[in-house]
C-alpha positions in Angstrom: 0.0 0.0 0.0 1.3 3.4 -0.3 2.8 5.1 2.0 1.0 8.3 3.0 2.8 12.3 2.9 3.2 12.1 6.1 5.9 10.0 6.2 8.3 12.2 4.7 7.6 14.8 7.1 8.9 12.1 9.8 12.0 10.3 9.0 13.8 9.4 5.7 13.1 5.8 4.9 10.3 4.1 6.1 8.7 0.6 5.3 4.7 1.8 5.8 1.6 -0.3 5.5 -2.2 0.9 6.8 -4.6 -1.4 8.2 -8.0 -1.2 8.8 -8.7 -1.4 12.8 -12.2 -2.4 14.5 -12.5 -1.7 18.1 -9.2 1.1 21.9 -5.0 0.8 22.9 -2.9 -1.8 21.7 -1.9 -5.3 23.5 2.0 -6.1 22.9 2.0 -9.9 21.5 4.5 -12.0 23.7 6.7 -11.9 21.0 6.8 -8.1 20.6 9.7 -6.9 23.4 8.4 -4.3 25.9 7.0 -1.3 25.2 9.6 0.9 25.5 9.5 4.9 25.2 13.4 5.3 23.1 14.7 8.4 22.1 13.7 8.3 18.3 9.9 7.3 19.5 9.8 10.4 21.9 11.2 12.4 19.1 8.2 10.5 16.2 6.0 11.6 18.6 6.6 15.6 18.9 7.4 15.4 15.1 3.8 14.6 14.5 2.0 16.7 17.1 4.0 19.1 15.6 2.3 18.3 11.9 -1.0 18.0 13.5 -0.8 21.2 15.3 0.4 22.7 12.3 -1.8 21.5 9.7 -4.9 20.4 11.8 -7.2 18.4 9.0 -11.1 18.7 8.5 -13.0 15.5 8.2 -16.4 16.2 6.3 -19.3 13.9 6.1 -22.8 14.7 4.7 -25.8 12.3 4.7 -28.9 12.7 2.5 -32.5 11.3 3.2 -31.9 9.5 -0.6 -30.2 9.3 -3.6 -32.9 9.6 -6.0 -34.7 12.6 -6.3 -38.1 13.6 -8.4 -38.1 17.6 -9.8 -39.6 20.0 -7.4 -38.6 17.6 -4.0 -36.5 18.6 -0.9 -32.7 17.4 -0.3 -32.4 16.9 3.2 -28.9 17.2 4.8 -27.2 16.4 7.7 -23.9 17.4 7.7 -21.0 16.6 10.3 -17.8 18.4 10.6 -15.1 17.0 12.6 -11.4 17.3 13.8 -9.5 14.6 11.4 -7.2 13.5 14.7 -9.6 13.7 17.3 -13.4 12.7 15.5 -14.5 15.8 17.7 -16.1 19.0 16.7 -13.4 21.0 14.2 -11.9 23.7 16.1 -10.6 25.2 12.9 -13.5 25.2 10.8 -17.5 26.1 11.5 -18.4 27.2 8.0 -19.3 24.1 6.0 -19.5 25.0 1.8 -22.2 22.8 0.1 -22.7 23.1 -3.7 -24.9 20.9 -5.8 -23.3 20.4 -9.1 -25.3 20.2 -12.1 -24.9 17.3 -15.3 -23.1 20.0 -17.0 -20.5 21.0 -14.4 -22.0 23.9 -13.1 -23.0 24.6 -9.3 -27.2 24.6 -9.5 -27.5 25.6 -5.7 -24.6 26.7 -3.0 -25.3 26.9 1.0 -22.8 28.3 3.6 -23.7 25.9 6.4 -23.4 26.6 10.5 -22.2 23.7 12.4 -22.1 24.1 15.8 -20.9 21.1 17.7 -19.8 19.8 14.5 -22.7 19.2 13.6 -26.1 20.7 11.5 -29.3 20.2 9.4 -30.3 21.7 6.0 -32.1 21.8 3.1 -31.5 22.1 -0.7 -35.1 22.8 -2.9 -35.0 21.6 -6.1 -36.8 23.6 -8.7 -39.8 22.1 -10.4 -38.9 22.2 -13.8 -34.6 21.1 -13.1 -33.4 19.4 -15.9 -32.7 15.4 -14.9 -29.8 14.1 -14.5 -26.5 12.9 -11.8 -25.8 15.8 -10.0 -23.1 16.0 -7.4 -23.4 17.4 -3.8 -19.6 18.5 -2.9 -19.0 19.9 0.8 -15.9 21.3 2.1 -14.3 23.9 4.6 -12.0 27.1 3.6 -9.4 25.5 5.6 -9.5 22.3 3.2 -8.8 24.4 0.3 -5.3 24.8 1.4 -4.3 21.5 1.3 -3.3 20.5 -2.6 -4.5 16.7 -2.0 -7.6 17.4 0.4 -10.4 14.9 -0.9 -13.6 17.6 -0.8 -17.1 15.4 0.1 -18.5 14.1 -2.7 -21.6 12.1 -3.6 -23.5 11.3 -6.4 -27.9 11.9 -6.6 -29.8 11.2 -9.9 -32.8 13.7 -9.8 -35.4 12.6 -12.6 -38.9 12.0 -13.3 -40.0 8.3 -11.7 -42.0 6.1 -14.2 -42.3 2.8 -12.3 -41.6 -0.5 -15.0 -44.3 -2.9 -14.9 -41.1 -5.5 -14.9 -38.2 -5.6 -12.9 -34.8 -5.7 -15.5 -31.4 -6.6 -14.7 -28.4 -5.9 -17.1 -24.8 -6.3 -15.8 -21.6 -7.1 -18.1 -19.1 -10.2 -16.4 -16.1 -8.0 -16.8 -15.3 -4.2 -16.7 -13.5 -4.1 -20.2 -13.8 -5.3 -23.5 -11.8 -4.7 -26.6 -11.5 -4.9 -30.1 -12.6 -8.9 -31.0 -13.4 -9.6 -27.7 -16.6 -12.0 -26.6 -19.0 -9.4 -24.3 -21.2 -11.5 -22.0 -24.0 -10.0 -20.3 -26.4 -11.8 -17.9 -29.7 -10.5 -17.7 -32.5 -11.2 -14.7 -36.5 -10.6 -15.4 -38.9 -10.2 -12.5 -42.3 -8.9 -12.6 -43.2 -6.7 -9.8 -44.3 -9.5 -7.8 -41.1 -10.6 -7.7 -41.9 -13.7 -9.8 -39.2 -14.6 -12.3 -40.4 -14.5 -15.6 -39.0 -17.7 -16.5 -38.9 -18.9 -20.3 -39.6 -15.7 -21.6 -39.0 -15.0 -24.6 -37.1 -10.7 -25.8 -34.9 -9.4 -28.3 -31.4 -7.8 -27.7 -29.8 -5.3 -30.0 -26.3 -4.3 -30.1 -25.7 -0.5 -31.8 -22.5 0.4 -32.7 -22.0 4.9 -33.0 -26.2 4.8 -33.1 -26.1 1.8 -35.9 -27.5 -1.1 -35.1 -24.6 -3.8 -35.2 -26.3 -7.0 -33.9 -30.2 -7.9 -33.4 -30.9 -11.8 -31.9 -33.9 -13.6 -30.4 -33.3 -14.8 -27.1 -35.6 -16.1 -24.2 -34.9 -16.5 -20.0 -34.4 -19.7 -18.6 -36.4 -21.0 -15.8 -34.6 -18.9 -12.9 -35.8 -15.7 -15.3 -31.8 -15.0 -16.1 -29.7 -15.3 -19.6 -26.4 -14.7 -20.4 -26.5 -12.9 -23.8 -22.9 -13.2 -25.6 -21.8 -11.2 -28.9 -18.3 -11.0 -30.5 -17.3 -7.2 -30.7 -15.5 -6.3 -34.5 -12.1 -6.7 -34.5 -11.4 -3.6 -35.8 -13.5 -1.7 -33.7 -12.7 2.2 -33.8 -15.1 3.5 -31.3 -15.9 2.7 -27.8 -19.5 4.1 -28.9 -21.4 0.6 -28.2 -24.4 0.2 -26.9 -26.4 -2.7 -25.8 -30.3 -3.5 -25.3 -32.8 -5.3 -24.7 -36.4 -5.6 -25.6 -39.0 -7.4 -23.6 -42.9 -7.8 -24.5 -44.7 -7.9 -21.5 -48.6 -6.9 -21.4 -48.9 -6.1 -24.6 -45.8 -3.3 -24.3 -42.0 -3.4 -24.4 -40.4 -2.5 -21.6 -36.3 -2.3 -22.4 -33.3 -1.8 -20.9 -30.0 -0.6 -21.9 -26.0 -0.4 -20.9 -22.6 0.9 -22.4 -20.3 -1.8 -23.2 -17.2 -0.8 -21.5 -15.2 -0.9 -24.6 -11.4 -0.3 -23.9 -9.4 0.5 -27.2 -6.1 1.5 -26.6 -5.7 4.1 -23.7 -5.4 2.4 -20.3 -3.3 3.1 -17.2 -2.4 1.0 -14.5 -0.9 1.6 -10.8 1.5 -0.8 -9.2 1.3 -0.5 -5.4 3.6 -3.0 -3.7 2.6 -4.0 -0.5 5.1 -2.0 2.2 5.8 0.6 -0.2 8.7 -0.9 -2.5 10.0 -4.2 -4.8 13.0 -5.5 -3.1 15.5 -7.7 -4.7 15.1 -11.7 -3.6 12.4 -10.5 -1.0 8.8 -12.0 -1.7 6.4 -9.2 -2.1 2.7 -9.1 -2.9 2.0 -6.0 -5.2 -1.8 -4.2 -6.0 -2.6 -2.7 -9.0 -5.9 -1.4 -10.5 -6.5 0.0 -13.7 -8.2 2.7 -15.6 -9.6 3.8 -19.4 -9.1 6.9 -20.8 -12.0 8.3 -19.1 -10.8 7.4 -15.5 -12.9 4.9 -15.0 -12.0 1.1 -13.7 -11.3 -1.5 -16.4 -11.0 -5.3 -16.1 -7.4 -6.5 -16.8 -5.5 -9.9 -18.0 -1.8 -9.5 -18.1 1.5 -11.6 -18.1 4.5 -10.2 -15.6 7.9 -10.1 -17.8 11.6 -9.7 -16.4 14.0 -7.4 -18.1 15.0 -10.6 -20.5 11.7 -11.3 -21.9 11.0 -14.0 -19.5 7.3 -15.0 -18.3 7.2 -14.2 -14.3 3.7 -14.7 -13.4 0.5 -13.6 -14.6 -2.6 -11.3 -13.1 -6.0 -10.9 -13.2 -8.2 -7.7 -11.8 -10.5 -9.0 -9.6 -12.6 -6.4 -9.6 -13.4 -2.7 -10.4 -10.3 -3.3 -12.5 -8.2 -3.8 -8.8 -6.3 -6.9 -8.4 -2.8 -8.4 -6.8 0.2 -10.5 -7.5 2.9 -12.3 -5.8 6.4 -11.2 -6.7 10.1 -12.1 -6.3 12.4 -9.9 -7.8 15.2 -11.9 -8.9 17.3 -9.0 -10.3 17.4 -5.6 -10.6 16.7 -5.0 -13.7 13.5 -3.6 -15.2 10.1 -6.4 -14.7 7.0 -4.9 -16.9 3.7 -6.2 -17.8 1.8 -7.0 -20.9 -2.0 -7.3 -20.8 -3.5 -9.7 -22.8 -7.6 -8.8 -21.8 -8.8 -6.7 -23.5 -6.4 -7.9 -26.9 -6.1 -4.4 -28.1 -3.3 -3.1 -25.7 0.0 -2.9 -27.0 1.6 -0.8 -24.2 3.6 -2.2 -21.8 3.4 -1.0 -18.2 7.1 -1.2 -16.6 6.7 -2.0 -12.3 8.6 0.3 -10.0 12.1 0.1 -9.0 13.4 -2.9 -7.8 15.5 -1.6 -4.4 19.0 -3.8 -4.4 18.4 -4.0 -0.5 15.3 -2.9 2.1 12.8 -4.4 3.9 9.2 -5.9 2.6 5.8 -5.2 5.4 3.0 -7.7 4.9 0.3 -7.9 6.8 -2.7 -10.8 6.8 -5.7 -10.6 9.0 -5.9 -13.8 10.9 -9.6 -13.7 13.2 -8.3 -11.9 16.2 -5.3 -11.2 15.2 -2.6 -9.5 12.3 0.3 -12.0 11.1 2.8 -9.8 10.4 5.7 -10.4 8.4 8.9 -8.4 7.9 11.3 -9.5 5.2 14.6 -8.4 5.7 17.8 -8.6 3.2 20.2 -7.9 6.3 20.4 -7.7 9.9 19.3 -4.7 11.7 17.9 -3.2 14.6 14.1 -1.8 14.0 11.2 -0.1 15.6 7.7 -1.0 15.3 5.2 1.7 15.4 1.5 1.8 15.1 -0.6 5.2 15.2 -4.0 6.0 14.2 -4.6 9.6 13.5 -1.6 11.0 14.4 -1.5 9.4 17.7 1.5 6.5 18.1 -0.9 3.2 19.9 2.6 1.2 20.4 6.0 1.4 19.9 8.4 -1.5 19.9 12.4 -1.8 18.8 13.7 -5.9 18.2 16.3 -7.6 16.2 15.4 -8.8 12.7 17.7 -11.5 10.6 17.6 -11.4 6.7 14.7 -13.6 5.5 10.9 -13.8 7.2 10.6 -12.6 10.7 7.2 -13.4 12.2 4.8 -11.8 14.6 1.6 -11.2 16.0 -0.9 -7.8 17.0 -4.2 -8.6 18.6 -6.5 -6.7 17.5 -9.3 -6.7 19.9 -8.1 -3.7 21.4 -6.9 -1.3 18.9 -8.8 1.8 18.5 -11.5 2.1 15.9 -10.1 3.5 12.0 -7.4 3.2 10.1 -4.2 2.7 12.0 -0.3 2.9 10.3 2.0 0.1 10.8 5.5 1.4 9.6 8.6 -0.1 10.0 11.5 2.2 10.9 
């Protein structure tokens, strides 16, 4: 996982990983030594009251009555504003900024919202005749527009005109990307409002291609109400313009349904996120990755790992959302990339990060009521151990580690609700 900025305001190297934490104060495992209070941990810990105190951070949260909205109704908002260390009350901020973006990019509505306590209720009217759409409702503080990386609030409403089906439809592609040539399966689930499958029925799909129709087939549900419709995509598509639909008599009317093929062509990006923070030669490392189309959004990858010399390493697969992982073991320090294979049509080859010649490698497996942590190490050396959540260090520890796996415990059943740091220094 990457390591977050505030590391570098800390200490030089560090090996970083976050983990996820449930319920408060940290247990030392037997095989942790003492919790001891050192020098460098006394000095970690004015370094980031320092930073906090510095550069406090606002945590915004706003929670509608819905998502879906018909012209003319009322957004109703509660929105908390909190301290980003403490989960109390901000004591920089009181003035909450909520806009209401439009389809088209503009703001449609703006409050200046009052929190006392950290805390307040409001309302945004929508006008009777606003056009339909996905609008977004962004919230933020003034002091949050300082920070270059802050993440604003953000959510997603659809506001349109509610004609209820007199069927329940269901149309979701088996993979996030398809390219040029590629076999697009669908599967598609039919209900009426009873929620009675509408087994054996018989509907048309249509596949259109820039507004032409590419593709028309006869097609009927099996006795669970579901189908998987399949279709080759051209292999020398040009467009990611496809659309696909499908048509269903019921009642004496056609009721239909529709979806975007995610069609990848040949612009894709993909992050490597090695698990610790870096790719270290002969040391075992399990590395994320999750890619993206042109547009930003996730896409569904195959790919084969390659060393410097052309040689197959491993493979990968997205699992989902176009986010996936791999097991690695650098064997040199040359240059390992990746060629993907799904969708067919990408040619690029995405090069890994920098294999380090020496370092350390943090994983980190969630085992019930406990973390297995493992350090791999390519020499002796004398470490600390410290966890913090929100600025605050939960345990500190110093030990011995030999080159290879060193193996430990945490319990988790006390550590403090959030997302605590485990770094390695």
């Amino acid at each position: 996982m990457k390591t977050i900025s505030i590391k570098k305001v800390l200490i030089g190297l560090a090996v970083t990983i976050g983990l996820l934490a449930f319920v408060p104060m940290l247990t030392a495992n037997q095989i942790f030594l003492n919790p001891v209070e050192t020098d460098f941990v006394q000095e970690l810990k004015e370094k980031l009251n320092n930073y906090y105190n510095t550069l406090p951070e606002d945590r915004v949260y706003v929670q509608t009555d819905k998502t879906l909205y018909r012209p003319g109704e009322t957004i109703w908002l509660s929105t908390y504003l909190l301290d980003g260390k403490t989960l109390k009350a901000s004591t920089k901020s009181e003035i909450l900024h909520v806009e209401l973006i439009a389809p088209g990019g503009n703001i449609a509505k703006k409050l200046s919202v009052v929190n006392k306590k950290g805390r307040s209720t409001n309302q945004i009217d929508l006008d009777k005749h606003v056009l339909g759409g996905q609008y977004t409702l962004r919230a933020y503080t003034n002091w949050q527009k300082n920070e270059k990386d802050t993440l604003f609030f953000s959510k997603k409403l659809t506001v349109q005109k509610v004609i209820l089906p007199r069927i329940k439809m269901k149309l979701d592609f088996q993979r996030e990307a398809f390219g040029p040539g590629d076999m697009c399966i669908a599967k598609i689930d039919l209900e009426n409002n009873s929620n009675e499958v509408l087994a054996n029925h018989a509907f048309e799909y249509q596949v259109k291609i820039k507004n032409k129709e590419f593709k028309r087939e006869s097609a009927k549900t099996g006795n669970d109400g579901s189908m998987y419709i399949e279709f080759n995509l051209p292999k020398h598509l040009k467009t990611s313009d496809v659309i696909l639909t499908a048509l269903i008599p019921y009642q004496n009317q056609t009721e239909s349904i529709s979806r975007s093929v995610p069609v990848v062509l040949n612009d894709i990006s993909i992050e490597f996120m090695p698990e610790g923070g870096d790719l270290v030669y002969n040391l075992p490392t399990k590395v994320a990755f999750r890619a993206f189309n042109e547009t930003g959004k996730p896409v569904d990858v195959e790919g084969i790992v390659f060393d410097e010399d052309d040689n197959e390493v491993c493979t990968l697969k997205s699992f989902h959302f176009g986010m996936g992982a791999f097991s690695l073991t650098p064997k040199n320090n040359g240059n390992y990339y990746v060629q993907i294979t799904k969708p067919v049509s990408i040619a690029k080859q995405f090069e890994l990060p920098e294999i380090m010649s020496a370092g350390y490698v943090l994983n980190v497996e969630n085992n019930n009521n406990d973390l297995a942590v493992t350090i791999q190490s390519s020499v002796s050396d004398h470490l600390h151990l410290v966890m913090q959540t929100r600025g605050k260090i939960i345990f500190s520890s110093e030990y011995d580690v030999a080159p290879g796996a060193n193996r430990f415990n945490i319990e988790t059943s006390k550590l403090p609700i959030g997302v605590s740091q485990l770094t390695v220094f």
